[in-house]
ZAGUPA-269269 format. One record per residue: residue in three letters; y, x, z of N, C-alpha, C, O in turn. Coordinates in steps of 0.05 Angstrom, whole numbers, plus 5000, padded with zeros to 4 digits. Example, Ala and Ser with C-alpha at 12.3 -4.5 7.8 and 13.67 -1.06 7.14 Angstrom:
% ZAGUPA-269269
ALA488652645156491052465156493452645156493452855169
SER495552575142497952735143500152585157502352685161
This chain:
% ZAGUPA-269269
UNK943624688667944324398672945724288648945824038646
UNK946724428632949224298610947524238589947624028576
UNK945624458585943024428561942224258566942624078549
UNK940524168588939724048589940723648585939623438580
UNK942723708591945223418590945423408554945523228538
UNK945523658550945523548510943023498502942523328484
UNK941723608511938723598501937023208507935623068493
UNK938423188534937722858541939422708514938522558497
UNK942422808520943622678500943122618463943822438448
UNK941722878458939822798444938322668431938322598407
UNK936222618457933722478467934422118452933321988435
UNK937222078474938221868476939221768447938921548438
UNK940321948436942121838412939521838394939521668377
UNK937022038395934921958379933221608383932921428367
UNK932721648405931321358413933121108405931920918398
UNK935821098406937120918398937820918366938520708354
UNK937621138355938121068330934520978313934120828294
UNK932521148332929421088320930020688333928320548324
UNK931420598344931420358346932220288329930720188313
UNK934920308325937020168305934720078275934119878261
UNK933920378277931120388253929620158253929519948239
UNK928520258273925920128277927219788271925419658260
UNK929219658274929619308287930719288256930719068245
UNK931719508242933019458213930119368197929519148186
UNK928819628200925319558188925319318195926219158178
UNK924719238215923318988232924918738214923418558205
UNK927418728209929718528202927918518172926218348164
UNK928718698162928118698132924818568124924418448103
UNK922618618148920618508134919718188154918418018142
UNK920418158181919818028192921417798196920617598207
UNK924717848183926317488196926117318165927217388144
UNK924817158169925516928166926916968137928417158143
UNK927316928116929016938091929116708055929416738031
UNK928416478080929216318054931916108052933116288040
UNK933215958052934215838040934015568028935715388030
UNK931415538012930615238003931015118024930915238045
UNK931714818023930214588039927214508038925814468059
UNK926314478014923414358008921614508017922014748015
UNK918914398032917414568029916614838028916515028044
UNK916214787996915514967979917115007963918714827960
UNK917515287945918715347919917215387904915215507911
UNK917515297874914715527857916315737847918615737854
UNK915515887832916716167824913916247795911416287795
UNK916116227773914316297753916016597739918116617727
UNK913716837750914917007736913417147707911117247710
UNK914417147682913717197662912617507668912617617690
UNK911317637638908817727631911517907626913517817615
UNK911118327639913818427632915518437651917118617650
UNK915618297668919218237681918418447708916418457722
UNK921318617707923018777728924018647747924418407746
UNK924718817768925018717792928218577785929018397801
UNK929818657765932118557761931518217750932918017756
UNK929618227736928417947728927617817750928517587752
UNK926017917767925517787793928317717820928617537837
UNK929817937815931617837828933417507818934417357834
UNK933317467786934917287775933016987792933916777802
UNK929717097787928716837799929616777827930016537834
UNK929717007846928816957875932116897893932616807915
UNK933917037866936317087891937016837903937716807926
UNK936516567880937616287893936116207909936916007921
UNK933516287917932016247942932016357969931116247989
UNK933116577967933516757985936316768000938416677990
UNK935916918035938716828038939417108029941717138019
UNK937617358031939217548034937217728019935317848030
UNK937917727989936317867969936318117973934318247964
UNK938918297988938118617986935518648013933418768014
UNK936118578022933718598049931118628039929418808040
UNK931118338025927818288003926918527990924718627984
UNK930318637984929918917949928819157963927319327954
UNK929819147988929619388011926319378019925219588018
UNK924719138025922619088034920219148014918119278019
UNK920919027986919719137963919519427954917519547948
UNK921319477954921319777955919919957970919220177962
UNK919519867994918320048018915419968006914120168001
UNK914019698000912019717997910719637971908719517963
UNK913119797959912819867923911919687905910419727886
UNK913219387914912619167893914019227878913519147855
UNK915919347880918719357857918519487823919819497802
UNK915819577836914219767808911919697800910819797780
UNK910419437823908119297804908318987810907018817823
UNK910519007795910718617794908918527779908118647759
UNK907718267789905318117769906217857755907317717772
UNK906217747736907417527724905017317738902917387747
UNK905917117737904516827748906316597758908616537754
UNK904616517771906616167778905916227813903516217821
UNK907616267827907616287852908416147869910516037862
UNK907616067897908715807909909915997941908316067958
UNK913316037944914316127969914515937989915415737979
UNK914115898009913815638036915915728044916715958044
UNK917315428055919915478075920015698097918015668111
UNK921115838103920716008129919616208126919016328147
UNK918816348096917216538094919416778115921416738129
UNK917817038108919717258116919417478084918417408063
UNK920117598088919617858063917617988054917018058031
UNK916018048086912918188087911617848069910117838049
UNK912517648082909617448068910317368040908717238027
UNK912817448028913817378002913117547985912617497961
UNK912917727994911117977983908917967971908518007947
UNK906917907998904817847999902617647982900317657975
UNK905317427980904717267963904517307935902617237921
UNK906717427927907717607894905417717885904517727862
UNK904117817911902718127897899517917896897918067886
UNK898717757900896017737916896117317906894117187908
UNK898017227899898016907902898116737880898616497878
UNK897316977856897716737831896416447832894216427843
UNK897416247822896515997826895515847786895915877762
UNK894415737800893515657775893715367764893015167776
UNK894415377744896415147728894314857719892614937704
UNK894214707722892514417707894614477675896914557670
UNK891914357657893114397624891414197627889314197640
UNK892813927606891613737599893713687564896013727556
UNK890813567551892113547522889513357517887213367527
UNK890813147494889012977483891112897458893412927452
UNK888812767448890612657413892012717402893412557389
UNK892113007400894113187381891913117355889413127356
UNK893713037331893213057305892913337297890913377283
UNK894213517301894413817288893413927305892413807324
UNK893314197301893214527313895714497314896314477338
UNK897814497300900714547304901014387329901114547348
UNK901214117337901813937349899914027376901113957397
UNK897814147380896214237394897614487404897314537428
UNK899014637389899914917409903214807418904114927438
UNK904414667409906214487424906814417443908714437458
UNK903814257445903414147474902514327489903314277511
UNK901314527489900514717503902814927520903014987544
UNK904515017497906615187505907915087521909415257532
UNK908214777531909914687543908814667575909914527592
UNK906214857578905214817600903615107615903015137639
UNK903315297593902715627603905515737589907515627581
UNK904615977589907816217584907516277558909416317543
UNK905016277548904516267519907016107500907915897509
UNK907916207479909216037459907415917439905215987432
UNK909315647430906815607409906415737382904315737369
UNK908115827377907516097353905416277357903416267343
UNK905716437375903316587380901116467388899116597382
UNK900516167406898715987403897315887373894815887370
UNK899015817355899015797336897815987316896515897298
UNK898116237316896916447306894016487317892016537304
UNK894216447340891216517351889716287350887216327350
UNK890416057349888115897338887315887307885115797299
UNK889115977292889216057261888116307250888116387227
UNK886716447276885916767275883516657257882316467267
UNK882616767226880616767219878816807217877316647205
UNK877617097227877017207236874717127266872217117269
UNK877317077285875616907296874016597299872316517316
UNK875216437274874116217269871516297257869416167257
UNK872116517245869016517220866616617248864716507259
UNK867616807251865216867282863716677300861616687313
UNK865516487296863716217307864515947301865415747313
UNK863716017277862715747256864815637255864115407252
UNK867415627254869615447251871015467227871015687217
UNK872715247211874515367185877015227203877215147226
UNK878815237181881715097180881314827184882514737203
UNK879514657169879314357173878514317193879714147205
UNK876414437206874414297225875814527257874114607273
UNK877714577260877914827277879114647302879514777322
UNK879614427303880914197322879314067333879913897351
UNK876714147324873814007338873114257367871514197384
UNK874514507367873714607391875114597416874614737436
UNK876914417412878914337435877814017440878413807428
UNK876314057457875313827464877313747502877313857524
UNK879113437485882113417510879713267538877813127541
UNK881713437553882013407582883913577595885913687584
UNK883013597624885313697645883113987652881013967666
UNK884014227639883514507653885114667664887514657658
UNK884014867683884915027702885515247686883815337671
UNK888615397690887915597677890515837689892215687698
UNK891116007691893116107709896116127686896116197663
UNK897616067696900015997684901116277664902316217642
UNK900916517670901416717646899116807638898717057638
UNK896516577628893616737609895816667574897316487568
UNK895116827563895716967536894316697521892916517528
UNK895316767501894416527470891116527473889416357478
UNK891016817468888016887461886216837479883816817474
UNK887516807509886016797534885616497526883416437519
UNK886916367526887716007527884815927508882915767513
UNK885316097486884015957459881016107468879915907477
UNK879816247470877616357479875916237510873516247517
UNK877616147519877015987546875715717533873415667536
UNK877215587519877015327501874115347488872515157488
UNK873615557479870615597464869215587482867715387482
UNK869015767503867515747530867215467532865015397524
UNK869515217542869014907558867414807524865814617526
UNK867714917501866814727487863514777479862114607467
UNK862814967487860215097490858614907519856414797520
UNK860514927536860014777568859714487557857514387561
UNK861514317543861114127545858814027519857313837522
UNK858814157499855514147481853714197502853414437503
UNK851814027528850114107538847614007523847713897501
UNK845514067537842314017519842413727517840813637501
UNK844213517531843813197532845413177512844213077494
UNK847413217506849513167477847713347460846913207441
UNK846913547459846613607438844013507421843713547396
UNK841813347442839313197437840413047419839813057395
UNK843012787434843412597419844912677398844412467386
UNK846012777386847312917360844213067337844513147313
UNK843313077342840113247332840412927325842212827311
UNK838612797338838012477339838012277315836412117305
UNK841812407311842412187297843412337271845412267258
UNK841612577264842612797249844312987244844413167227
UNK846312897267849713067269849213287271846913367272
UNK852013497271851913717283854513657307855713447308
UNK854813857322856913697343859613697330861213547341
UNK860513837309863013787295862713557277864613397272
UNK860713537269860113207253860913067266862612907259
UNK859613067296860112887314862512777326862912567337
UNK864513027321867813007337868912827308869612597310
UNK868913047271869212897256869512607265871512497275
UNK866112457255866112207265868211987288869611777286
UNK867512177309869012027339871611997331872711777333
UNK873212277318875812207312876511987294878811897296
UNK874711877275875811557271875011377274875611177261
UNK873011367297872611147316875211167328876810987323
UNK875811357343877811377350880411297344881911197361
UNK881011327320883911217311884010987301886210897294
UNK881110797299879410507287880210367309880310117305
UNK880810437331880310227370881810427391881410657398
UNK883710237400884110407425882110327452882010437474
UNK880110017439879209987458876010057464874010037450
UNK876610167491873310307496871210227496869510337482
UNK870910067509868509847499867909767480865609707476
UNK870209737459869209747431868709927414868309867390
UNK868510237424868310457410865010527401864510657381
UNK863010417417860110367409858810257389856910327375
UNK860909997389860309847363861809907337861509787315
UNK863310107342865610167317863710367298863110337274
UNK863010577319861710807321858810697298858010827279
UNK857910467306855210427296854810267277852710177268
UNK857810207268859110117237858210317222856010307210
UNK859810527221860310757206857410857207857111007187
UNK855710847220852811027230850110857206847810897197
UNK852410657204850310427187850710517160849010607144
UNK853610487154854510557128852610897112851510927090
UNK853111087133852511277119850211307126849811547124
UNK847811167135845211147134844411017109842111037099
UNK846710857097846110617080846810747054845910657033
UNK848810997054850211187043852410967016852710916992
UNK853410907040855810637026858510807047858410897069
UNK860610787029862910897025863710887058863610647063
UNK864411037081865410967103868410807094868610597107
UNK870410857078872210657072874710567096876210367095
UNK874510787115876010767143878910857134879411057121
UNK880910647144883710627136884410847148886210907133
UNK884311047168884711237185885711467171887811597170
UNK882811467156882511657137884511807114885012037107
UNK885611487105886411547086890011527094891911547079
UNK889911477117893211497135892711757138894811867131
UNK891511887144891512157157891812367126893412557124
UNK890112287105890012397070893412357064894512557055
UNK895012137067897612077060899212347076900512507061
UNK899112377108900712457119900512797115902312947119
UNK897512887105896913187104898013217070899113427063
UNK897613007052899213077033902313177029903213347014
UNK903413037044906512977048908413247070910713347070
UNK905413287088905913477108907913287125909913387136
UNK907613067126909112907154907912797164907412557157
UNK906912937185905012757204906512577222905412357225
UNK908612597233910112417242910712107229912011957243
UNK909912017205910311837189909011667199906911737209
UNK909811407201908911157221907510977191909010867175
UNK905610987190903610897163902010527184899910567197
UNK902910287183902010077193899709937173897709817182
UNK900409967137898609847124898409987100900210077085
UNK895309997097894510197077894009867056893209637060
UNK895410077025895609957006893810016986892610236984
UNK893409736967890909866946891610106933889810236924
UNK894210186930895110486909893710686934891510776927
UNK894310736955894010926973890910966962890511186953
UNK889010786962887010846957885810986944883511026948
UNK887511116918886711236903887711476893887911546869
UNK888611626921889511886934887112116928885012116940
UNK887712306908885612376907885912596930887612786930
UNK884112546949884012836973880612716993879312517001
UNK880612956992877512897016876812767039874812677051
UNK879912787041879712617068880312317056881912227073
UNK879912147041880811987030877611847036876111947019
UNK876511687049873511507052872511317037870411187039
UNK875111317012874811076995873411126966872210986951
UNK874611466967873911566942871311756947869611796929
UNK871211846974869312036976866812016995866711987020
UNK864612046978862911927004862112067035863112287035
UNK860912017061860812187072861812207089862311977097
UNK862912377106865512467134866912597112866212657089
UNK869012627125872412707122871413107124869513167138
UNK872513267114872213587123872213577150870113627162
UNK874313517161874813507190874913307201874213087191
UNK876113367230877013167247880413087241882413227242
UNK880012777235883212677228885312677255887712627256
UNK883412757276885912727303884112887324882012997318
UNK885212877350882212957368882312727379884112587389
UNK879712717375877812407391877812437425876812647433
UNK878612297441878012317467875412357466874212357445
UNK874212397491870812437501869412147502867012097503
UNK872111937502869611657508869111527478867711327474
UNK870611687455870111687425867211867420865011817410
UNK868312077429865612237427862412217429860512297416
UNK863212057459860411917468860011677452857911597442
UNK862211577453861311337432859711357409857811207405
UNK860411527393858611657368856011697377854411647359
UNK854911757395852711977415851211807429848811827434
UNK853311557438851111207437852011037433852810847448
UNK851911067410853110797393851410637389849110707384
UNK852210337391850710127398849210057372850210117350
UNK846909947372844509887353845209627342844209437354
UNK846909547319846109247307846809327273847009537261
UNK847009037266846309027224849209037224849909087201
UNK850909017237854609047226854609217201853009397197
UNK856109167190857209367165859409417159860209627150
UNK861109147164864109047166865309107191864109117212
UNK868109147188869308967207872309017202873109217192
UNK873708827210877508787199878208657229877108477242
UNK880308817234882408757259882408427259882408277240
UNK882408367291882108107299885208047305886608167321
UNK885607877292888307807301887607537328889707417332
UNK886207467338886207237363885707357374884207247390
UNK886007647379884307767409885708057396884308197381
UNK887708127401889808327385888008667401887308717424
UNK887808787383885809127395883209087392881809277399
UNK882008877383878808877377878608837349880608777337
UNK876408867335876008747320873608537305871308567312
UNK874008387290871708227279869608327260870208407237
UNK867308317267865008457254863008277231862708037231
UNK862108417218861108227200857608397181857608637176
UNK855608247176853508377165853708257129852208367112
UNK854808137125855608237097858708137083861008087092
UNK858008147066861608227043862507947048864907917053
UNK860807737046861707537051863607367074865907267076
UNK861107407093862807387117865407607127867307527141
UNK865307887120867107987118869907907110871907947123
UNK869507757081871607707067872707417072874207327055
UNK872107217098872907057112874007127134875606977144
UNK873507337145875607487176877307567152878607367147
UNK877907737136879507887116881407687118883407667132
UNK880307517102883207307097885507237123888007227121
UNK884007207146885607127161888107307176890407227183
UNK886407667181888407787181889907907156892008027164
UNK889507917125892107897113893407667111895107647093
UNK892907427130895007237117896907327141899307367136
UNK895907377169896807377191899407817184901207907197
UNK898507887168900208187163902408007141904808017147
UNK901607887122903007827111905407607118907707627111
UNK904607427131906607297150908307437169909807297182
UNK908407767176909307857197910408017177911508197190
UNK910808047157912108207134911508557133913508697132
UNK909508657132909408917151907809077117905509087108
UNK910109177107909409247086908209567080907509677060
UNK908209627105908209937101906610067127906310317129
């Protein structure tokens, strides 16, 4: 009878402590463990990082981080953390925070347009994947891989063709910049690339070009007719002569692209550099900026007339006045240098 009274007692102190167990387990993966108010949290964990790293992200989210460290552990996140951009919901518990870590990378929108540089291009970039722009910067500078498909130093800003892409928040330089060849391959389809054949381009001719339509108009509707200025000129094989050009020849000489250039002067003109339209016949090596896509198309259907001219309209300020010869040209001319020169704008 006594054996048997220890033996229950036992029994008992086992089943209550396999409880205590069991509701500690249960605590640790099933209550409840956030903290935020909002929603949502995001959680960006870098490329590398330890659970000590993860704790620096999570502890201000959490009410009760050793529980979480306890929960991880049991189901050995603590040894295969994944870097990404993760989104925790109010009310999660530990099992779904987990769950999420291991299984929920989310994926980032990257949008970039009108970067003048590659420099200015991995800039903007870094400020939106985990990538830096140094190592962005290197890998778009890889030469190696520019020569492999057809790219140099000048013309290497023509494969970042701007918009808004999907891309997961810790992909690598190389991932970023290799993806980029991919959309720019996607977006050369057999309809662009007809009209570029067409009009004799190649599709980097084509960005070339767009980019100083581009920096010629911010306005879109007028990018057709700008486009079919320049389309005339070098059919006609008369100097393209685009002020753009030779703002952009000033600022790569100087290495300050930041320099706010309003009026090109007759000295500027006689800059000796390639990109200079005044001295050299032809397109520019490269692209002087990246052309949006409605520049691009513009080049691709650019509107059909005899224009040859054309000088900023000052009565209708963002357009400009067009003209089919030197003459009439040089009657709009007058009116906007009297109208720069009355506004004193020397530079």
């Amino acid at each position: 009878m006594y054996i048997k009274k220890i033996l229950l007692t036992i029994v008992l102190l086992g089943l209550i402590g396999g409880g205590v167990l069991a509701y500690t387990v249960y605590d640790a993966f099933f209550t409840p463990n956030t903290k935020f108010n909002n929603d949502k949290a995001y959680v960006f964990i870098p490329t590398n990082s330890n659970i000590n790293d993860v704790k620096e992200l999570l502890e201000p989210l959490l009410i009760d981080f050793s529980s979480f460290l306890s929960a991880a552990d049991r189901k050995k996140y603590s040894t295969n953390i994944k870097a990404g951009k993760y989104a925790l919901k109010k009310g999660m518990n530990n099992n779904e925070i987990i769950g999420v870590l291991r299984s929920g990378n989310l994926p980032v929108k990257v949008a970039f347009n009108n970067q003048e540089t590659v420099k200015d291009l991995a800039g903007r970039i870094s400020k939106q994947i985990e990538a830096d722009s140094v190592s962005l910067l290197k890998a778009f500078n890889d030469s190696e891989f520019l020569e492999k498909n057809g790219f140099n130093k000048e013309d290497m800003l023509s494969m970042y063709v701007p918009n808004s892409y999907e891309f997961f928040w810790n992909v690598s330089a190389e991932g970023f910049r290799n993806k980029m060849l991919k959309e720019y391959g996607r977006f050369w389809n057999d309809e662009r690339l007809a009209k570029a054949k067409k009009i004799g381009f190649s599709p980097k001719e084509v960005i070339t070009l767009a980019s100083v339509v581009h920096k010629e108009t911010a306005k879109v509707d007028e990018r057709p007719r700008v486009a079919g200025v320049y389309l005339n000129r070098l059919r006609k094989g008369i100097l393209l002569q685009a002020d753009p050009t030779v703002i952009y020849a000033i600022k790569k000489e100087s290495g300050d692209f930041t320099k706010v250039i309003k009026r090109v002067l007759y000295k500027d003109l006689e800059l000796d550099s390639p990109y200079n339209t005044y001295k050299y016949a032809g397109l520019p090596p490269g692209p002087i900026a990246m052309p949006d896509i409605t520049a691009i198309d513009a080049v691709l259907n650019s509107e059909k007339h005899d224009y040859i001219y054309f000088v900023a309209n000052v009565e209708n300020f963002g357009y400009h006045k067009f003209a089919k010869t030197l003459a009439q040209h040089n009657r709009n001319k007058v009116q906007y240098v009297r109208w720069i020169n009355e506004k004193k704008i020397n530079r």
